[in-house]
N, C-alpha and C positions, 0 to 999 in steps of 0.2 A: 231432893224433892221428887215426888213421884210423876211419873211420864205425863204427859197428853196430848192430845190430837188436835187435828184441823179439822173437827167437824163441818159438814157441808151445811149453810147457814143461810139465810137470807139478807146475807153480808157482802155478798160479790161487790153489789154497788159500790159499797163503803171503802172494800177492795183496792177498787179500781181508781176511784178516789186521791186513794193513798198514793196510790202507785203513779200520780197523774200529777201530786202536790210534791211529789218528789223529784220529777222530769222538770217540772217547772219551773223548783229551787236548780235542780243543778243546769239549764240551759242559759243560768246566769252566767255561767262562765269557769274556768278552774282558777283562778288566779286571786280569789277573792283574798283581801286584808283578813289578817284572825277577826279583829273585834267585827266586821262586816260579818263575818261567817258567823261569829257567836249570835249576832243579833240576826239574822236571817234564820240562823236555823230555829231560834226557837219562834221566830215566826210558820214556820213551815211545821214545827210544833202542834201550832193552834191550829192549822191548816187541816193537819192530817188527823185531830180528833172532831175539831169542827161542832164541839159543845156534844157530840153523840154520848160521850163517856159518862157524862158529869152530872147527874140527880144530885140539887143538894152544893153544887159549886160554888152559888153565890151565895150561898145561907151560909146560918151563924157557924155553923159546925166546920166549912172549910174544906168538908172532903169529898170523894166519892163515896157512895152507900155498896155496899154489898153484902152476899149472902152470912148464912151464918150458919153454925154448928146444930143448930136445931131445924133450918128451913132446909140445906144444905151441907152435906158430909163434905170434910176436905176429899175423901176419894171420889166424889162423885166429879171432881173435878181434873179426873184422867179418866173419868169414864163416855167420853165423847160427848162431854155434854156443856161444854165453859160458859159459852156464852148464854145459854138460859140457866146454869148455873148463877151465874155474875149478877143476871136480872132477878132472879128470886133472891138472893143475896142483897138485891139494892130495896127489893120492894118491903124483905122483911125488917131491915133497918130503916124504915121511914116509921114504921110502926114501933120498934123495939130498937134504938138508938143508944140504949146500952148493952148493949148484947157484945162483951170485949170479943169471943169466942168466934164471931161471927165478923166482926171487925178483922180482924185476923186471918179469917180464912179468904175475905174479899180482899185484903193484900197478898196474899197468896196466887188469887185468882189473877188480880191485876199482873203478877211478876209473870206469872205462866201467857199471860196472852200476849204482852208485851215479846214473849219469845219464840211464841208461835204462829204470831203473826208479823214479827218484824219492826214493830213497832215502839223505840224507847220512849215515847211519850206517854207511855202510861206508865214508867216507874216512877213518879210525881206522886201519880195517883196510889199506887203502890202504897212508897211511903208513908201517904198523908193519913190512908188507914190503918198500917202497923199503930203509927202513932199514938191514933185514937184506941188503938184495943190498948195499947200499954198506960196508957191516959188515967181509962175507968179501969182494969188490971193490973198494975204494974206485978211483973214477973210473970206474965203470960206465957209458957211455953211454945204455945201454936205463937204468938207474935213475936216474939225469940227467934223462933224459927222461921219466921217469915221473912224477917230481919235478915235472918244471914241468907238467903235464897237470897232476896232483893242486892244485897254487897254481891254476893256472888255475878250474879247476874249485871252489874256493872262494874265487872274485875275488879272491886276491894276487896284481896283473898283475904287480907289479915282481919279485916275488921267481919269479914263474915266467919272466918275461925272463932272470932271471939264471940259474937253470938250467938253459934252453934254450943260454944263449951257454956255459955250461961242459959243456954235453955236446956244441954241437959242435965243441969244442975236441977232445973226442976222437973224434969220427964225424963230418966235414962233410958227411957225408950221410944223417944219420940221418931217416930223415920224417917220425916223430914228433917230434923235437925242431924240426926246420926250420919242420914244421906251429905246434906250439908256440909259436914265436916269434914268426908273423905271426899267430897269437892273441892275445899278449902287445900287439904292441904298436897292434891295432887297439883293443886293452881300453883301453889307457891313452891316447887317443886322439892317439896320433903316426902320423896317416894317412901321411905320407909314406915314413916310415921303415919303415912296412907294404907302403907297395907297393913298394917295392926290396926287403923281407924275401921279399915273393910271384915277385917276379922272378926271384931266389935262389935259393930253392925250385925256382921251376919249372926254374932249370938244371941242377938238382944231383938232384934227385926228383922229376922228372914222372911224375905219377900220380893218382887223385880224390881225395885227402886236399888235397894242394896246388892242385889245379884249382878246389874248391869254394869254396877261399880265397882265392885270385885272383880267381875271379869275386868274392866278397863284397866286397873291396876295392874294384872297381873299381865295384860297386856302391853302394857309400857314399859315392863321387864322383861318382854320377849317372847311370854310364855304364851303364845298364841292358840295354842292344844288345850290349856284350861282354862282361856278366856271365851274359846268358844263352848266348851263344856257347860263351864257355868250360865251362858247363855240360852244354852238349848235347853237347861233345865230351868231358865227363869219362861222359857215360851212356855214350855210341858207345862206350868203352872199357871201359866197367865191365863184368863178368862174372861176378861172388859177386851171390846174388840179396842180399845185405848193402848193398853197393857198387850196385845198382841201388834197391834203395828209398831210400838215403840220396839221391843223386841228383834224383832223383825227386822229391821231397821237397821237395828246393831249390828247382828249378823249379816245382814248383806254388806256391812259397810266394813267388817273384819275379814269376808270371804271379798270384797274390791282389793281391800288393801292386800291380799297377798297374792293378787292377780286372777282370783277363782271367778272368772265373771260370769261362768254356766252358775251356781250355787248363789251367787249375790243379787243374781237378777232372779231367781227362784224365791228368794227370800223376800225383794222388793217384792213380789206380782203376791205373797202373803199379806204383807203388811197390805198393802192397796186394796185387798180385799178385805178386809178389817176397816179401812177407812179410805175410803177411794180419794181424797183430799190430804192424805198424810203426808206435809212436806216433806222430811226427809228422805221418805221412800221415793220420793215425785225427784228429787233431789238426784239421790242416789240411784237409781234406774237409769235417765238417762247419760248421769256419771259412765255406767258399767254400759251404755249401750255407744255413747263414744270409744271406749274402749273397747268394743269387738268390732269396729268399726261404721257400726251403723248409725252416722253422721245426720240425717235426716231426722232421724228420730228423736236425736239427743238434740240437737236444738230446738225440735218443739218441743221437745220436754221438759228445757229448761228455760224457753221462753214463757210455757205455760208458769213454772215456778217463779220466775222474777213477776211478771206480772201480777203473782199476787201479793208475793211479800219481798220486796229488792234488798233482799240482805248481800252483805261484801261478797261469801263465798260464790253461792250460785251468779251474783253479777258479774265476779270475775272469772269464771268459768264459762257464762258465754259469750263474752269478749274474747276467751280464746280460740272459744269454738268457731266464731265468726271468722277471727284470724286464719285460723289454719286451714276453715274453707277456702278462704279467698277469693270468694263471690264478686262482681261487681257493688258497690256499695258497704261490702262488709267490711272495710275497715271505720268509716265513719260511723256501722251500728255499734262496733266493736270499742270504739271511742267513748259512744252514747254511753255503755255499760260501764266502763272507767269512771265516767264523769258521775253517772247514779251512786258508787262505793263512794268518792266524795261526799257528797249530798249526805246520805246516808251518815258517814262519821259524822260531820259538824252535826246533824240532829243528834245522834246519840250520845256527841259531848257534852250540848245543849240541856241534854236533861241528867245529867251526872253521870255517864256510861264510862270508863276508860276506854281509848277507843284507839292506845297507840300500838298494838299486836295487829288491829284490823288495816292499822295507816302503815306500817312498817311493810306486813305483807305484799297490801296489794300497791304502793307506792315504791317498790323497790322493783318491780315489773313493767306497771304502767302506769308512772306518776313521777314524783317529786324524788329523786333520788338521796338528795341532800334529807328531806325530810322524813324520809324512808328511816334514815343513820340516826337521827333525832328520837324518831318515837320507841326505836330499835332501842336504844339506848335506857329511853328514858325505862322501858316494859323491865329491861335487865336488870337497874338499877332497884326493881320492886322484887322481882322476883326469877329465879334462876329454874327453868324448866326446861326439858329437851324441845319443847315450843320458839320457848323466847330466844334459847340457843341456835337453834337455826334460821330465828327471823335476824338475830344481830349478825348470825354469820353471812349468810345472801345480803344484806345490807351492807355490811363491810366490804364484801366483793365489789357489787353493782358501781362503790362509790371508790374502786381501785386499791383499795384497802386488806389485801390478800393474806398476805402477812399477819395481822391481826388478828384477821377469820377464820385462821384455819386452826386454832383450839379452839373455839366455839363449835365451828362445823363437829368437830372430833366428840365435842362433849355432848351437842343433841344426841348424838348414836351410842352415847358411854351404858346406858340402863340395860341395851341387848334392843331398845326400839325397833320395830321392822318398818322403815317407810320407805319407800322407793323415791318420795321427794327429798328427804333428809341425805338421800345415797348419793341421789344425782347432785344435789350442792355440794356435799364433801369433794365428792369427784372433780367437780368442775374447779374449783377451789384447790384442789390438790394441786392439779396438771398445770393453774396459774403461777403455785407455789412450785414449780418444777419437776414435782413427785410424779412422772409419769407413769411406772408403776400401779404405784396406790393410786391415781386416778381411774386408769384404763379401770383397775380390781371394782373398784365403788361405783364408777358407770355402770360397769356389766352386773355388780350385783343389781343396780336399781331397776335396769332393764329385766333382767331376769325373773326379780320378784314379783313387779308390776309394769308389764311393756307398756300398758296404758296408761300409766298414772298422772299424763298432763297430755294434752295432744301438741301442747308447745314446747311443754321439757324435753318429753321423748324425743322427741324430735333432734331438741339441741343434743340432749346428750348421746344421741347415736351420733350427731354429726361431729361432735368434738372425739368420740370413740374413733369414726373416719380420722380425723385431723393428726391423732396422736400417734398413728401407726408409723 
């Protein structure tokens, strides 16, 4: 599906809100019963949309209204424009309530805000408008493809596979769905079948939705030279300042990952000017500005980022930033940010998200250890990716389990992957399993690839490099 932004909005409030009904839910405590959690969080659910969303909620129709195919193009909706997108989308289905085409693209819209803002409470809403375009359309391809975006977007890879392969039964050149598809089946880790999906794509849809995705494939085979190729030629081509901070984006976040942080933060201070609100780049800047040191910066920068949308990743990254300063008071802010990635899962399971990669990750760190192994598990048992393979193998470790881990650890790095996180767990995993060798080897390469790539890792895995000498 094609990129979008965080346009700057007369939404802060609404914002802040969110981010206020999420501290709230999680300063209940970490300990809560499942069924507690299930029922809380979809209170914090209603909390966080607070009836804003819903034209049309309690009427006969059931759903949210948005735009359409005729009031509103699906591209206008990477065109930095969603949220008045969404509203001409709603105002023109009050009047034209059969309009499938339009139905359709406002599931669309809902899926993209929902991930740009942070917010799984609107895959509900999502849903409930695919539905109705398939309703008055059945075999819609825009709501086909909606479909598999919306599975995607709450890690059902397989069944979003299979709506991408039935919508482009009726569009083979739909881009959303084409895009979709080499989503799908990177999720579910059938690299191969990805990169002939990407090939596909780029003959039938060339364009930065599929360019970005190509490069990613080709970059999870290592080939890091022609995934930024293909990226620099999806910027050359991009034109919607949408389409250029997404971009943009990418690339600084393929020049982080192999340590280039002059180049990565050249590409973030792009994308930002394209759209001064673009999370990732907001994300990713002060990513790259922890890693050249510059500690000050990177925690307002990603305190600025949690405050708007407290997704896992940036929450757990500045719990470690807090950590590794060591401030007076920073371990309890550092706690604070923990306790919000909880909050955050129970809401996103609340509304059908999978959400046991996000529990494994950061619960194997700073959480539930035992629970960590659980969702590790359960993620593996759906699908085998150099993702899930590393979150099952640091789960297995964390929970003394070394022995187990260390083909897992082996198989995240089996495609040619370059992570400097994947490095440092093999390593560490090795040197538990005895292999002092091949630990020392896979620490220094992680160091060397990305010195910065955790202010916490790094850290460990120089000091276990000290310990093993």
């Amino acid at each position: 599906m094609a990129p979008g932004t965080n346009e700057k909005q007369p939404t802060e409030a609404k914002d802040d809100e969110r981010v206020s009904a999420l501290r709230r839910f999680a300063a209940a405590g970490r300990n809560w019963r499942r069924a507690q959690l299930a029922g809380s969080a979809a209170l914090l659910a209603i909390a966080l949309t607070g009836g804003a969303i819903a034209f049309g909620a309690s009427g006969n129709s059931g759903t949210a209204p948005m735009a359409s195919s005729s009031a509103v193009s699906p591209g206008l909706l990477a065109s930095g424009s969603l949220d008045a997108s969404i509203a001409s989308l709603q105002a023109h289905l009050r009047t034209q309530p059969k309009d499938s085409d339009s139905w359709a693209t406002l599931g669309l819209a809902y899926v993209e805000q929902a991930r740009t803002k942070g917010d799984p409470s609107r895959y509900p809403q999502a849903e409930k408008s695919l539905k109705r375009a398939l309703q008055i359309t059945p075999g819609n391809d825009q709501a086909l493809a909606g479909e598999a975006a919306l599975a995607a977007a709450r890690h059902e890879f397989a069944q979003a596979l299979t709506y991408a392969d039935q919508a482009l039964k009726q569009n083979p050149y739909s881009a959303d769905a084409l895009s979709s598809r080499v989503d799908a089946l990177v999720e579910l880790g059938r690299y191969d079948d990805a990169a002939k999906a990407a090939d596909l794509a780029d003959q039938r849809k060339p364009g930065v939705p599929v360019f970005t995705r190509y490069a990613y494939v080709r970059e999870l085979r290592g080939d890091v030279k022609t995934a930024r190729q293909v990226l620099r030629q999806a910027l050359a081509t991009a034109t919607s300042k949408g389409d250029i901070a997404y971009v943009s984006a990418q690339l600084g976040l393929l020049a982080w990952n192999q340590g280039d942080y002059k180049s990565a933060l050249d590409y973030y201070a792009r994308a930002l000017t394209a759209d001064e609100n673009y999370l990732p780049a907001l994300e990713g800047r002060a990513r790259a500005q922890a890693a050249t040191g510059d500690r000050a910066d990177a925690i307002k920068g990603m305190e600025l980022v949690v405050s708007r949308y407290p997704l896992p990743q940036p929450l757990v990254e500045l719990g470690e930033l807090y950590e590794d300063r060591g401030a007076k008071g920073d371990k309890a802010k550092a706690e604070d940010q923990y306790a919000l990635v909880e909050a955050w899962i129970a809401l996103a399971r609340a509304n059908g998200v999978n959400a046991d990669l996000d529990t494994a990750l950061a619960a194997a760190d700073h959480g539930d250890k035992a629970e960590a192994l659980k969702a590790a598990r359960a993620e593996w048992a759906r699908r085998h990716t150099v993702h899930t393979a590393d979150a099952l193998a640091w789960a297995l470790h964390v929970n003394g389990k070394d022995k187990e881990a260390l083909p897992y650890a082996r198989q995240a790095s089996a495609t040619g992957y370059l992570s400097a996180s994947f490095s440092y767990h093999l390593g560490i995993i090795e040197l538990a399993n005895g292999q002092q060798a091949a630990g020392r080897a896979a620490l220094t390469k992680a160091l060397k690839l990305n010195p910065g790539f955790s202010p916490l890792g790094a850290r460990a895995a120089r000091k276990a490099l000290e310990a093993s000498k």
